[in-house]
VOTI-728504 format. One record per atom (N, C-alpha, C, O, CB): x, y, z; residue number from 1. Coordinates in nm, 2 decimals, m for minus. Glycine has a CB too. Layout:
N
SITE       px       py       pz     n
SITE        X        Y        Z   NUM
...
//
This chain:
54
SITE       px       py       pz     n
SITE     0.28     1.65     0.15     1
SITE     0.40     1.57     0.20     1
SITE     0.44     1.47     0.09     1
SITE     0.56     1.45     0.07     1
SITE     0.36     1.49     0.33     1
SITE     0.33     1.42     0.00     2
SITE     0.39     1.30    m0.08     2
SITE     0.47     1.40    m0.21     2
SITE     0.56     1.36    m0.28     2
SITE     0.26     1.18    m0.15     2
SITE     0.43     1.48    m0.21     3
SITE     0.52     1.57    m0.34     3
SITE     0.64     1.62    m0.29     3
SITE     0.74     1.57    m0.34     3
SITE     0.44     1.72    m0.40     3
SITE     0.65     1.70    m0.21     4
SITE     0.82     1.71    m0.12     4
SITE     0.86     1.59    m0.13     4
SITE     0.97     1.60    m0.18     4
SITE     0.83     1.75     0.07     4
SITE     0.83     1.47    m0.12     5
SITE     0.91     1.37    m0.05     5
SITE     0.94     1.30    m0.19     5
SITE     1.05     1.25    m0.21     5
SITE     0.82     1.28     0.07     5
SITE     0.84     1.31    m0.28     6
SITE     0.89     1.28    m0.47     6
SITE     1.01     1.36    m0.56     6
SITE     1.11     1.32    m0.62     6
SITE     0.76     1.33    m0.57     6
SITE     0.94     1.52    m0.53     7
SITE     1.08     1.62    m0.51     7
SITE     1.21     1.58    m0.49     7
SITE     1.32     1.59    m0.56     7
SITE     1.07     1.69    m0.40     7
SITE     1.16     1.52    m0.35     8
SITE     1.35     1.49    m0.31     8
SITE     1.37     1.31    m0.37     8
SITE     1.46     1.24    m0.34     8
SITE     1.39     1.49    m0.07     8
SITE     1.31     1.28    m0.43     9
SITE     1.34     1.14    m0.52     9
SITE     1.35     1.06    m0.37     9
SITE     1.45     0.98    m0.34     9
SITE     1.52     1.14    m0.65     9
SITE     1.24     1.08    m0.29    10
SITE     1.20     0.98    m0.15    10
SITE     1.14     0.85    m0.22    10
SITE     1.14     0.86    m0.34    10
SITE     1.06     1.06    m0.02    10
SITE     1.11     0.76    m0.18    11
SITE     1.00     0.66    m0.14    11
SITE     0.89     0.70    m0.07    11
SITE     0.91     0.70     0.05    11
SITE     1.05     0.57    m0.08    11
SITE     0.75     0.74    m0.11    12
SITE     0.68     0.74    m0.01    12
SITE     0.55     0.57     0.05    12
SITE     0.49     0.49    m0.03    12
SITE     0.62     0.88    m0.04    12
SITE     0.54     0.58     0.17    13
SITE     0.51     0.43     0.18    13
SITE     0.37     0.47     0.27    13
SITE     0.37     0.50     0.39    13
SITE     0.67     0.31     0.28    13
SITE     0.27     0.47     0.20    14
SITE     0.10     0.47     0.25    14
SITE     0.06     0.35     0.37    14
SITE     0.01     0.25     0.32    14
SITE     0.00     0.42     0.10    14
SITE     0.06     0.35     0.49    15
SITE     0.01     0.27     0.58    15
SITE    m0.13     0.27     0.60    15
SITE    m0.19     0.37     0.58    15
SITE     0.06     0.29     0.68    15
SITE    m0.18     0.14     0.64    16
SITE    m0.31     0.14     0.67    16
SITE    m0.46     0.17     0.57    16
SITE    m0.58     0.20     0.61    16
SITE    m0.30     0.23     0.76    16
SITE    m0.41     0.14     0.43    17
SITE    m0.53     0.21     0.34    17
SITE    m0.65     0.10     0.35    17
SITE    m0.63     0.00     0.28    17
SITE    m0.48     0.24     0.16    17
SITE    m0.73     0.11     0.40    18
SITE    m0.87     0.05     0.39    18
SITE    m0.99     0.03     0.21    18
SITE    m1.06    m0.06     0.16    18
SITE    m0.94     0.15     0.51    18
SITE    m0.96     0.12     0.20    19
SITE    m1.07     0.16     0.09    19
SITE    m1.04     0.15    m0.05    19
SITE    m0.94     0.08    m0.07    19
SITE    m1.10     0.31     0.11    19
SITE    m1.09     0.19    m0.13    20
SITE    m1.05     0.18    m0.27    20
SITE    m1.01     0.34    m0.32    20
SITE    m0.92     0.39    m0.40    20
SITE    m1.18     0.11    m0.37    20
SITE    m1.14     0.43    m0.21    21
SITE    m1.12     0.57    m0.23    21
SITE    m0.99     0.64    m0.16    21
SITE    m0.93     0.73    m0.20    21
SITE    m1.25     0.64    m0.17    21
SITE    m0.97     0.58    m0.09    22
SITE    m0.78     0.58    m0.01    22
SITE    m0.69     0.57    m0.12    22
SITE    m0.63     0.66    m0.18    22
SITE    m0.73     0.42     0.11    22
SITE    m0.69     0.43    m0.16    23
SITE    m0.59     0.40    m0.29    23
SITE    m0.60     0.48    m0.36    23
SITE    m0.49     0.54    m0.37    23
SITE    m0.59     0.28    m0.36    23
SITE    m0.67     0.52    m0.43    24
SITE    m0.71     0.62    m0.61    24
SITE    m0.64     0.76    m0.52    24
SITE    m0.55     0.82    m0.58    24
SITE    m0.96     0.65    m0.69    24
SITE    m0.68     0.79    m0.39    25
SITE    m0.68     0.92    m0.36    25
SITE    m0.51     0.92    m0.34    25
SITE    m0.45     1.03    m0.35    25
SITE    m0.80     0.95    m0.22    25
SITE    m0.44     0.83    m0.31    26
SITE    m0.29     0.85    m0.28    26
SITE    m0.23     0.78    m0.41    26
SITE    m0.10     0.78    m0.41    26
SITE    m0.25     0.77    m0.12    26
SITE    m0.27     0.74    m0.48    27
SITE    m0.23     0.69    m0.61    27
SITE    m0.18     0.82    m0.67    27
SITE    m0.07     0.86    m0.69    27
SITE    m0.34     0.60    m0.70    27
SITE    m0.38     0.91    m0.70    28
SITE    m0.30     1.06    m0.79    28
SITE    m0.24     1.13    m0.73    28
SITE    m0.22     1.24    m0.79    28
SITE    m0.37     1.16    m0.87    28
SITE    m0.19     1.14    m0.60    29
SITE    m0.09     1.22    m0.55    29
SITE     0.04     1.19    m0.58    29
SITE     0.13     1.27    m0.58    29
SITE    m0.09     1.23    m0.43    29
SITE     0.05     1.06    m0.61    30
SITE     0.19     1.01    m0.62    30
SITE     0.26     0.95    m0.57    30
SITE     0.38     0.94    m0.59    30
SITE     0.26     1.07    m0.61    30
SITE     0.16     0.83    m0.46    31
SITE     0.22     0.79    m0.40    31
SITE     0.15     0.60    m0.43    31
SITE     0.03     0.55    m0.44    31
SITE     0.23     0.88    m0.27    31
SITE     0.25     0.54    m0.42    32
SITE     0.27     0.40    m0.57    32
SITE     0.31     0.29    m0.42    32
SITE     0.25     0.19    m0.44    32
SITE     0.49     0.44    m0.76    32
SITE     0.37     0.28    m0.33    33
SITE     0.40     0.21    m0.21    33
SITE     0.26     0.22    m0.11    33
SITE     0.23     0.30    m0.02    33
SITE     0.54     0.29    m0.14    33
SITE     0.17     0.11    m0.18    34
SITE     0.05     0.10    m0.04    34
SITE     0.03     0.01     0.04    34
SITE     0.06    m0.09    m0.02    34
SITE    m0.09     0.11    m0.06    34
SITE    m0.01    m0.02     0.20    35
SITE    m0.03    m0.12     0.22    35
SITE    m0.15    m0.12     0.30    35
SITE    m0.20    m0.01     0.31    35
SITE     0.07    m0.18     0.26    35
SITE    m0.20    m0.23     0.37    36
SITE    m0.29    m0.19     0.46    36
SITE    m0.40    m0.34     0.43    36
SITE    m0.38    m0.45     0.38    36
SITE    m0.36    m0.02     0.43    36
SITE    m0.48    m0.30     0.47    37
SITE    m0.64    m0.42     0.46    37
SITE    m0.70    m0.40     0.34    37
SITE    m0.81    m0.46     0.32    37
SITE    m0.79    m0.40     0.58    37
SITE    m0.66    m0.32     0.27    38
SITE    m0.76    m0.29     0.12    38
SITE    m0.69    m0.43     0.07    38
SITE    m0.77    m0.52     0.03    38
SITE    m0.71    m0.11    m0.01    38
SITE    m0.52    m0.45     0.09    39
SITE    m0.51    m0.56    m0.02    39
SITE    m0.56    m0.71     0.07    39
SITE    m0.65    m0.79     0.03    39
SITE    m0.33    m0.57    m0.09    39
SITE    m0.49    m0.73     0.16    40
SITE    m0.53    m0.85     0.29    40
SITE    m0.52    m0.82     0.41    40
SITE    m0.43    m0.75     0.45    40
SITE    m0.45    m0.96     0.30    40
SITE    m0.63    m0.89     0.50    41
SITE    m0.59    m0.86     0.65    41
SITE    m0.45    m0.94     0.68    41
SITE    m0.38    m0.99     0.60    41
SITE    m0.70    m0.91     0.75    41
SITE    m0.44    m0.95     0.78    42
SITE    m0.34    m1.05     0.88    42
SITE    m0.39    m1.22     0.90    42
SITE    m0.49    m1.29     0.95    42
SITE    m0.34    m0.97     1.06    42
SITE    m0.26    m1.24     0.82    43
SITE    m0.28    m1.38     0.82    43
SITE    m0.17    m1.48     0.85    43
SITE    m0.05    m1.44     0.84    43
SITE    m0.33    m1.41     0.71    43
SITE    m0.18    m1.61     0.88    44
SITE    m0.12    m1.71     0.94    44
SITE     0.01    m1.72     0.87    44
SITE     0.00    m1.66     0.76    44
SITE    m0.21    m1.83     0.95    44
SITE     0.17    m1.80     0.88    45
SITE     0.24    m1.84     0.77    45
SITE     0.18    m1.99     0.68    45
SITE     0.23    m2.04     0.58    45
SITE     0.37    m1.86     0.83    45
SITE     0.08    m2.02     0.73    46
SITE    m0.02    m2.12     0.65    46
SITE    m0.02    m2.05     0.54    46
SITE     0.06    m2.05     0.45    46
SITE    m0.17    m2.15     0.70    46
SITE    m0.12    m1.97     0.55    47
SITE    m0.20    m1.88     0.45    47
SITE    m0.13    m1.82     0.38    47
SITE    m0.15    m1.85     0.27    47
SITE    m0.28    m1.79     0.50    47
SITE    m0.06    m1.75     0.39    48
SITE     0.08    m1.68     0.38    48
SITE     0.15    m1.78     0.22    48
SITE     0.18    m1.76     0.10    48
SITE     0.20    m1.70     0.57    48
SITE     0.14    m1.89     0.31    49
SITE     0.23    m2.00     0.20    49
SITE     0.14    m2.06     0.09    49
SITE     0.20    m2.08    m0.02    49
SITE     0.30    m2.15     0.29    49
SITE     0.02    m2.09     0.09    50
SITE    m0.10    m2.11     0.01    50
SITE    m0.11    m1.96    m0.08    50
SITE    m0.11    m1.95    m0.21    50
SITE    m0.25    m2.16     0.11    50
SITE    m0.12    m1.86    m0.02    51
SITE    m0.12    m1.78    m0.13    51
SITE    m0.01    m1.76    m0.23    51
SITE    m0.03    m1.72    m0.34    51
SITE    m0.15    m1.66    m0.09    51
SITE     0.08    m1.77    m0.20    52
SITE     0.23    m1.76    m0.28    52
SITE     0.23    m1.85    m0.37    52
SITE     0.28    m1.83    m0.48    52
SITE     0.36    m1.80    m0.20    52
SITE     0.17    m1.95    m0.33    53
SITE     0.18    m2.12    m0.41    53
SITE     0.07    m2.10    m0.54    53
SITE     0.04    m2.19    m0.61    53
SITE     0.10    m2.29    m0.27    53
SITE     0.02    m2.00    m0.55    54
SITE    m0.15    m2.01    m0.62    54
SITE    m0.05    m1.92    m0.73    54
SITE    m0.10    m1.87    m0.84    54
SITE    m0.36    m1.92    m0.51    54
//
């Protein structure tokens, strides 16, 4: 799917990646748009704003 969707000069957008073996594993496919709990969980606009600030 991520190669069709490169093919057609898509965006593809990785939800939910937990792992590091997730990321590397959708990285060499081709796909560069990840999100999920590998980078942060869910957090407050506190937190949100302290990390921005750093």
């Amino acid at each position: 799917i991520i190669a069709i969707a490169n093919s057609l000069h898509y965006s593809v957008v990785a939800e939910g990646v937990e792992t590091k073996a997730q990321l590397d594993c959708l990285e060499e496919h081709g796909c560069h748009i990840i999100q999920g709990f590998y980078y942060y969980k869910p957090m407050s606009a506190d937190e949100i704003m302290i990390l921005l600030d750093a």
